[in-house]
C-alpha positions in Angstrom: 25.7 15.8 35.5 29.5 16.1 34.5 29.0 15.2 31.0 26.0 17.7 30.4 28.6 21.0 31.7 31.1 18.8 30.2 29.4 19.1 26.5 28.3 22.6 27.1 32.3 24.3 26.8 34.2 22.1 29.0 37.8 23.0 28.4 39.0 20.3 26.5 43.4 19.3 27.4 43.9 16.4 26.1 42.3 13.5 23.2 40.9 10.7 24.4 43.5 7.9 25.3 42.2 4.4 24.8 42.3 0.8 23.5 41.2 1.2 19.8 41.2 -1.4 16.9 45.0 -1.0 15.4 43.0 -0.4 11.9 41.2 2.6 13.2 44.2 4.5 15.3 44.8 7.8 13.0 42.8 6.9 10.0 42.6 10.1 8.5 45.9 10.5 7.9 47.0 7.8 5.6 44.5 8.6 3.7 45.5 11.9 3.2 48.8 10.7 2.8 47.7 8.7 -0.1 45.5 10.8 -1.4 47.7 14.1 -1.8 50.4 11.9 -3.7 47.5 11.3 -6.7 46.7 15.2 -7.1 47.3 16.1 -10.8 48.6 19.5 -12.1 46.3 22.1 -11.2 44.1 23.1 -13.9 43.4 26.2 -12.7 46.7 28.2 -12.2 45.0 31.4 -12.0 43.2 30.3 -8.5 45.5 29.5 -5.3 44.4 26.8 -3.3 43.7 29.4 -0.3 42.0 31.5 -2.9 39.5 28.3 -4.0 39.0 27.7 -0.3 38.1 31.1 0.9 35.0 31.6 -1.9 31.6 32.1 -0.7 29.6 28.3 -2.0 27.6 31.3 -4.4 30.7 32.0 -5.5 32.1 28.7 -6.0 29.1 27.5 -8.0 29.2 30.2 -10.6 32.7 29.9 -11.0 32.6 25.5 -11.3 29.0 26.2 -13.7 30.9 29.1 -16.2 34.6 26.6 -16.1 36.7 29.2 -14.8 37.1 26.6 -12.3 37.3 23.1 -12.8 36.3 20.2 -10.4 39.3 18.8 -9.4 41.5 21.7 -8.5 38.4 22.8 -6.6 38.0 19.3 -4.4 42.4 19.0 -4.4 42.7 22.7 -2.7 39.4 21.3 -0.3 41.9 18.2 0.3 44.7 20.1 1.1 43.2 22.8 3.7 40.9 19.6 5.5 44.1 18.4 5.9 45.3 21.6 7.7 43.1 21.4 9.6 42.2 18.2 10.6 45.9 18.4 12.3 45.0 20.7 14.7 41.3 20.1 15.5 41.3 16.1 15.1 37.7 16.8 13.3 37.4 14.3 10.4 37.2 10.4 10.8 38.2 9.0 7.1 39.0 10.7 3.2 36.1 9.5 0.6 38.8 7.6 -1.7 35.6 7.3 -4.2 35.7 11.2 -4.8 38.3 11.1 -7.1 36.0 8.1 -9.3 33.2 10.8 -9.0 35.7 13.8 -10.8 35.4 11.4 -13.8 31.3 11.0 -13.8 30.7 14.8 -13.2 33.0 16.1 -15.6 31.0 14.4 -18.4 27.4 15.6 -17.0 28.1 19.1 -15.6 24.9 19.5 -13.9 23.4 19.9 -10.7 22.7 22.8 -8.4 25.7 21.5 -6.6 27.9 20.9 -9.8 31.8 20.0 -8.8 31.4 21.2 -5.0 32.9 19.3 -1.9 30.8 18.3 0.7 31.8 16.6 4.0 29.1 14.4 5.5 28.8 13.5 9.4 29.9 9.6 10.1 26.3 8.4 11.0 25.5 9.5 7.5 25.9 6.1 5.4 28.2 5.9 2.8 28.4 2.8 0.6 31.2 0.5 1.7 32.6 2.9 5.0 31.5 2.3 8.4 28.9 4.5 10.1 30.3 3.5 13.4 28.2 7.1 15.7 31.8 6.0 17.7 30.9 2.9 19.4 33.4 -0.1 18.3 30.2 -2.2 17.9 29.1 -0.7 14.8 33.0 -1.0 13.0 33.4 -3.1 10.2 29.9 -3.2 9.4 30.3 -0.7 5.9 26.9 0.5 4.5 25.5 -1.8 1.6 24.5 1.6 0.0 24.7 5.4 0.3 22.1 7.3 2.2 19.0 8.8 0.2 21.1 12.0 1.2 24.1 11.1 0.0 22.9 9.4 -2.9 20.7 13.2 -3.7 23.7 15.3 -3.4 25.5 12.9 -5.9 22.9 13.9 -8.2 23.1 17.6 -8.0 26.7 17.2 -8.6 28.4 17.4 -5.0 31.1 15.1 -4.5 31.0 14.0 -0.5 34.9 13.8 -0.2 35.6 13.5 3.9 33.2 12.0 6.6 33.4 13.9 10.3 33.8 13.3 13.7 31.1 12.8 16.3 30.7 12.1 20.4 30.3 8.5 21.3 26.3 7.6 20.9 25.7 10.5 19.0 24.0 12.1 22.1 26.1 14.6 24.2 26.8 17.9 23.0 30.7 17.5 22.8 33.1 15.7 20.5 34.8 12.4 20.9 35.3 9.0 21.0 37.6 6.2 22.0 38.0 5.2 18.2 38.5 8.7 16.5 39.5 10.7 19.7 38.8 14.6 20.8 37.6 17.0 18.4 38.7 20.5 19.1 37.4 24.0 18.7 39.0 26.2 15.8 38.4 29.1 18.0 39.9 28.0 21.2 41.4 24.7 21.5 41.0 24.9 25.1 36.9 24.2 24.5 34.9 21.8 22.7 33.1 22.4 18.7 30.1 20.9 20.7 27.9 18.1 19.1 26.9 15.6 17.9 28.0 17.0 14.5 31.2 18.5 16.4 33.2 17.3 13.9 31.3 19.2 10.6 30.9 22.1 12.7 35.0 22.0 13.5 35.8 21.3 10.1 33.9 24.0 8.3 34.6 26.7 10.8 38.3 25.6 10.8 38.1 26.5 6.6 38.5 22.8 5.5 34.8 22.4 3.8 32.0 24.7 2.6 29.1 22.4 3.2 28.1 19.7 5.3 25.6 17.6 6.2 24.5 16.6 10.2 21.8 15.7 12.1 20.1 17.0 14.6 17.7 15.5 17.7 18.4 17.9 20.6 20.5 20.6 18.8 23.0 18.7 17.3 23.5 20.9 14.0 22.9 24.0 15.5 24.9 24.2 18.8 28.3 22.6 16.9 27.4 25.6 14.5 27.2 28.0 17.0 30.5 27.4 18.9 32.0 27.0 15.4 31.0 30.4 13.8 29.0 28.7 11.4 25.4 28.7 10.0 23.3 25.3 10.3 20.1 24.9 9.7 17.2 22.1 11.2 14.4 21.6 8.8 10.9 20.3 10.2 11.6 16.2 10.7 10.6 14.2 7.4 11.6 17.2 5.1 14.7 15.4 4.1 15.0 12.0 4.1 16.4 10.0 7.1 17.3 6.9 5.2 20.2 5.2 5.3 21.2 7.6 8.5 22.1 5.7 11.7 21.4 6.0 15.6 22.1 4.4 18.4 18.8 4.8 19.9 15.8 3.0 19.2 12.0 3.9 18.6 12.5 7.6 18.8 8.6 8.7 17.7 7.7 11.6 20.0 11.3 13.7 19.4 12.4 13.3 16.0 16.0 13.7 14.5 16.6 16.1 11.1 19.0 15.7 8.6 20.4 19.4 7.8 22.8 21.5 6.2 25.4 23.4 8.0 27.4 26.4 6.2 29.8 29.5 6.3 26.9 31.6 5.7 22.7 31.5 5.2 22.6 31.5 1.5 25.2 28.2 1.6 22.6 26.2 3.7 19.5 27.1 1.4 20.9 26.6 -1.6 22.0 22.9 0.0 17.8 22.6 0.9 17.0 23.7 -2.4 19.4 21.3 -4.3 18.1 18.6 -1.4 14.2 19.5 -1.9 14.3 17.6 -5.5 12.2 15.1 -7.1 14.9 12.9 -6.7 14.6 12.7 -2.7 10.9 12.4 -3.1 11.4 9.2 -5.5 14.2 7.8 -3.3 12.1 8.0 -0.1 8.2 8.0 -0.7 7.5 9.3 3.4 9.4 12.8 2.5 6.4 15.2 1.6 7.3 16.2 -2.0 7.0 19.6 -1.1 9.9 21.9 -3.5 11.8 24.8 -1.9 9.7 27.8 -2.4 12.2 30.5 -3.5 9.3 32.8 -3.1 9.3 33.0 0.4 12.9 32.5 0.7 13.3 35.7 -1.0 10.3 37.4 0.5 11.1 40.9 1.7 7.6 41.8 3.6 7.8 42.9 7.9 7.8 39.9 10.0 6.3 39.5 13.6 8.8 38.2 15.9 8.5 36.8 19.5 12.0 37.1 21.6 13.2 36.1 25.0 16.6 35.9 26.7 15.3 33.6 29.6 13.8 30.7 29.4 12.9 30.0 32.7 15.4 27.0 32.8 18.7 27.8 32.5 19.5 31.4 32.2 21.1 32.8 29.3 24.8 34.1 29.6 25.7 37.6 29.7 27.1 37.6 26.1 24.0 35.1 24.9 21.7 37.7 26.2 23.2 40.7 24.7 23.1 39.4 21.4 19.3 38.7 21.4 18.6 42.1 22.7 21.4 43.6 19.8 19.6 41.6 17.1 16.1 42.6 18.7 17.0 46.3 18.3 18.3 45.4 15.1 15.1 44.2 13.6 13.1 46.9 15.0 15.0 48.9 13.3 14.7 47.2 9.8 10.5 47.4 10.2 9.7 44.2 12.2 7.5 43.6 15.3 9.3 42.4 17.8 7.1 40.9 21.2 8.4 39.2 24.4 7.1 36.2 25.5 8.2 33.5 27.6 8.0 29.8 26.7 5.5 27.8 29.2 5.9 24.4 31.3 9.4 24.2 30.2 10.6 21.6 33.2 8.0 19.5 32.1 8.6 19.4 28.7 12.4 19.2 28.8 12.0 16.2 32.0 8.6 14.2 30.8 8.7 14.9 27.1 11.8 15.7 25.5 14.3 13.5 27.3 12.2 10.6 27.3 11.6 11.0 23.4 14.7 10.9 22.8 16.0 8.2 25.3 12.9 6.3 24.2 13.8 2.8 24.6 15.3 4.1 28.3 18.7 4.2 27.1 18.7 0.6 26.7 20.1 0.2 22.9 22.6 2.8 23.9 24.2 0.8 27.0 24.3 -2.3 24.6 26.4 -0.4 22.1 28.4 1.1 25.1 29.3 -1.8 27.2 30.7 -3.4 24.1 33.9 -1.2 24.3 36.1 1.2 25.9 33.6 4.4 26.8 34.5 7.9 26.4 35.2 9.5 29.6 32.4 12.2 28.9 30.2 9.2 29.2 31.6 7.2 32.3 28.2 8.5 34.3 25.8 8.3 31.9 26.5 4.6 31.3 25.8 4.1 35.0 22.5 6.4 34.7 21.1 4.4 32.0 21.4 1.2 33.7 19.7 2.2 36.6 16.5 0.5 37.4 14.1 3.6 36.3 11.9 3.0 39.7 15.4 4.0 41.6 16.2 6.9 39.3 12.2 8.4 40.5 13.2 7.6 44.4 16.5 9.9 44.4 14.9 12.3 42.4 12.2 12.7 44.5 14.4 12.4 47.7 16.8 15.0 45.8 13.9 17.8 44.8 14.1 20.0 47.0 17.7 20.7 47.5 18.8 20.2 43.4 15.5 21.5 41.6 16.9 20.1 38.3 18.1 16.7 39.3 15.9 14.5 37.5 16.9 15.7 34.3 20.6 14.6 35.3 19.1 11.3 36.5 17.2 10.6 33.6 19.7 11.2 30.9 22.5 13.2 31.8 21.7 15.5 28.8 20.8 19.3 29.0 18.1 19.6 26.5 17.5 23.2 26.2 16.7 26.1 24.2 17.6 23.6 21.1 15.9 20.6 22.4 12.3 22.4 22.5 12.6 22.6 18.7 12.9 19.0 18.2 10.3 18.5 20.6 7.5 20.8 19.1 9.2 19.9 15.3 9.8 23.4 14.6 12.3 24.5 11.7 15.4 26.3 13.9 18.9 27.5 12.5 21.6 29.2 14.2 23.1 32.7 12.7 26.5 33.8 14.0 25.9 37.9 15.2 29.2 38.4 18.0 31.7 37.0 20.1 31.9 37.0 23.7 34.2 40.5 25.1 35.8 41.2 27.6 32.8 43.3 29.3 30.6 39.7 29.0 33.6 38.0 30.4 33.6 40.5 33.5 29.9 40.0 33.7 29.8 36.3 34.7 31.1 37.0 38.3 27.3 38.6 39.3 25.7 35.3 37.1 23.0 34.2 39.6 21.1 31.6 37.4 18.1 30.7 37.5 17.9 28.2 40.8 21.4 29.1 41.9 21.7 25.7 42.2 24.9 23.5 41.4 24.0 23.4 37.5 23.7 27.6 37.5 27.4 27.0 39.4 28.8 24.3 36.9 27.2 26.6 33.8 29.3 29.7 34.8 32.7 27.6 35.7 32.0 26.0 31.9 31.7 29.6 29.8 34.5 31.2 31.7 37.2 31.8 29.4 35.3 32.6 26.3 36.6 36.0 24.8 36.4 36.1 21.4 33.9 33.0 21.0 31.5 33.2 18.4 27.9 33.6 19.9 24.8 33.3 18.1 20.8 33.3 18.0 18.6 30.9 16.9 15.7 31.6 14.7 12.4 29.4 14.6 9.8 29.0 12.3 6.6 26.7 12.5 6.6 23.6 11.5 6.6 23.2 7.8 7.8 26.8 7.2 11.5 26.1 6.7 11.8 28.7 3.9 10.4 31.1 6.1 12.9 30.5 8.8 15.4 30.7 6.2 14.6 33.9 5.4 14.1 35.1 8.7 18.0 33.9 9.0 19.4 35.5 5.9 16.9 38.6 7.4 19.4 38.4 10.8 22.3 37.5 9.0 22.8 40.9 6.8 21.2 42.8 9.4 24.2 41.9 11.4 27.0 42.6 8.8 25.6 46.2 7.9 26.2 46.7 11.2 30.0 45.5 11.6 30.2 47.4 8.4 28.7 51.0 10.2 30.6 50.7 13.0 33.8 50.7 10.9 33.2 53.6 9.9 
């Protein structure tokens, strides 16, 4: 139960203190060290470094396509600002030494939708010759034989992956750390977590230090790390992108599915990444991704949509400040021409308890406490390792015993992880991305003391003890599409997204 409210916004004091391989202690910042004593003149003296790093990825592409920017002063001033912030937040895990072998194979190509821009990749995400350890000291020293069809795509639209990010141990809790790499902090309030399991992209980009990443996502993992960051993300339907050469500690996942997306400062960032992804290249590389293009068409549609809406799902109840902005971007889209109709998702404990949890804990955990018990665990963790090597007939005794006085409690039992308004997503294979709209104020902050919850039961308790202390968070909604309509969604993003910043703009004046 601790390490669900834990990953929701526990405040986070202190990293994670523990025996680590002496190889692995601080890696990032040797690198760095290295790296920033091989930057060359830049090339661009016109262009600051904070001026590179602050340009929309539109902007940045025009510039890098017309050469009023080159490359390499374009990945150095990246370098420089990850740095910065990977001080503070403790986001990234290693420097992509090859990046700077890469400046010398672009600059004699000049093509690709992605031509000459920096991209930070999550750790699970293979890269050939590092480690994709998901922050379990089993998986070190076992470098990748090859990039990941992902990786190997975005080399071929001309993005040079240049620093890999930090993720929660296992992959599966929705905060950020590890005994090997330590806390990951957010660039909003370093009191609270970035969330997870792509904590460390969504840290990362929100702190300024890249303009695109690539996560993955099997209960929310792109989209709530985007959320508490300030940041767009963006899960396609499973088996739009390829998934090779991207690692897990969980085995025989088949019911609940895990996506490879793109997270962003803004909407159009993310679909240009899923246009530039959505190539005959990925479809040669991986022969199960459907070779289905990005349909600008749609993307760029402009026609009324019909909307469905809810602020409670029946589970967990939204918090004041999560509510207000669905009923803001609600009025919002009315406004604009669109239908919008209430409706309440159905049989949610069930799906959440029988479906999703045991999809994604599909082997019962078992791969998981293997990796686990092979090294120091991350104290977020300390009860779930006990959970998952429960004998499952005992976990179904207390949670029957247990009913009726903790109405949730099997979902504790079982994994420990709060699978949610994200979760259902993966479950169904919906298309979902997060939009940022607000931040919490000081009137939402006020509001928590009459939170009654849904069950008023110890989780509703632990929930409001975990958002307390919030002002000035980013908050966001998430939009869903059906399965296969990832443009759509898109668009319905981009739709929210400018929507939103007319707004802002009215009310300043």
């Amino acid at each position: 139960m601790d390490s669900y409210f834990r990953a929701l916004m526990w405040p986070m004091k202190h990293a994670v203190e523990v025996q680590v391989p002496p190889n692995r202690a601080n890696p990032i910042g040797e690198g760095f060290f290295i790296y920033c004593n091989t930057l060359q003149p830049n090339k661009n003296p016109d262009f600051k470094s904070s001026s590179i790093v602050s340009l929309s990825l539109p902007e940045l592409t025009g510039k890098l396509k017309d050469g009023s920017l080159q490359p390499d002063a374009v990945l150095y001033a990246f370098m420089e600002k990850a740095l910065e912030v990977n001080k503070t937040l403790n986001c990234s895990t290693e420097i992509i030494m090859e990046s700077v072998a890469q400046l010398k194979d672009i600059s004699t190509q000049k093509k690709g939708l992605l031509y000459g821009v920096p991209i930070s990749i999550k750790d699970n995400v293979a890269y050939e010759s590092h480690d994709t350890s998901c922050g379990v000291v089993s998986k070190l020293d076992q470098p990748a034989l090859m990039d990941s069809v992902m990786v190997t795509v975005l080399k071929k639209q001309g993005a040079i992956p240049f620093i890999r990010t930090n993720i929660p141990q296992g992959l599966l809790n929705y905060d950020c750390g590890n005994p090997i790499f330590g806390q990951t902090l957010n660039p909003y309030n370093l009191q609270k977590t970035p969330g997870g399991s792509s904590g460390g992209e969504g840290a990362l980009i929100g702190g300024g230090g890249s303009i695109l990443g690539i996560g993955t996502d099997i209960g929310g993992s792109v989209r709530i790390p985007a959320s508490f960051c300030g940041i767009c993300a963006f899960k396609p339907t499973s088996k739009r992108l390829s998934l090779q050469g991207i690692s897990s500690c969980v085995r025989g996942q088949k019911s609940v599915l895990s996506s490879a997306g793109p997270l962003g400062r803004d909407v159009e960032s993310v679909a240009l990444c899923m246009q530039a992804l959505l190539c005959q290249d990925m479809f040669s590389l991986d022969p199960t991704v459907p070779p289905i293009p990005f349909n600008q068409e749609v993307y760029e549609s402009s026609e009324p949509l019909r909307i469905g809406y809810y602020e409670n799902d029946g589970y967990l109840q939204s918090s004041p400040s999560m509510a207000r902005a669905v009923r803001e971007t609600k009025d919002l889209l009315e406004k604009a021409g669109h239908t919008l109709v209430p409706f309440q998702p159905l049989q949610l404990y069930h799906s959440f308890h029988e479906l999703a949890i045991k999809g994604i804990y599909s082997d019962g955990g078992r791969t998981l406490f293997c990796h686990l018990k092979e090294g120091p665990i991350d104290p977020c963790l300390c009860g779930q390792d006990t959970v998952i090597g429960t004998p499952g007939f005992i976990k179904k005794l207390i949670s029957v015993v247990l009913k009726p006085f903790y109405p949730r409690i099997s979902a504790t039992i079982d994994a420990s992880l709060g699978v949610g308004n994200t979760g259902l997503y993966n479950l169904l294979n919906f298309p979902a991305g997060v939009v940022p709209v607000s931040t919490v104020t000081e009137e939402d902050e006020a509001q928590l003391s009459h939170y009654k919850g849904v069950h008023g039961d110890v989780w509703d308790k632990l929930f409001v003890k975990a958002v307390k202390g919030g002002v000035g968070l980013p908050v966001a909604v998430q939009c869903v599409s059906l399965p296969w309509q990832d443009e759509m969604c898109l668009r319905f993003m981009r739709e929210v997204e400018q929507l939103t910043a007319k707004n802002k703009l009215a009310r300043k004046h």
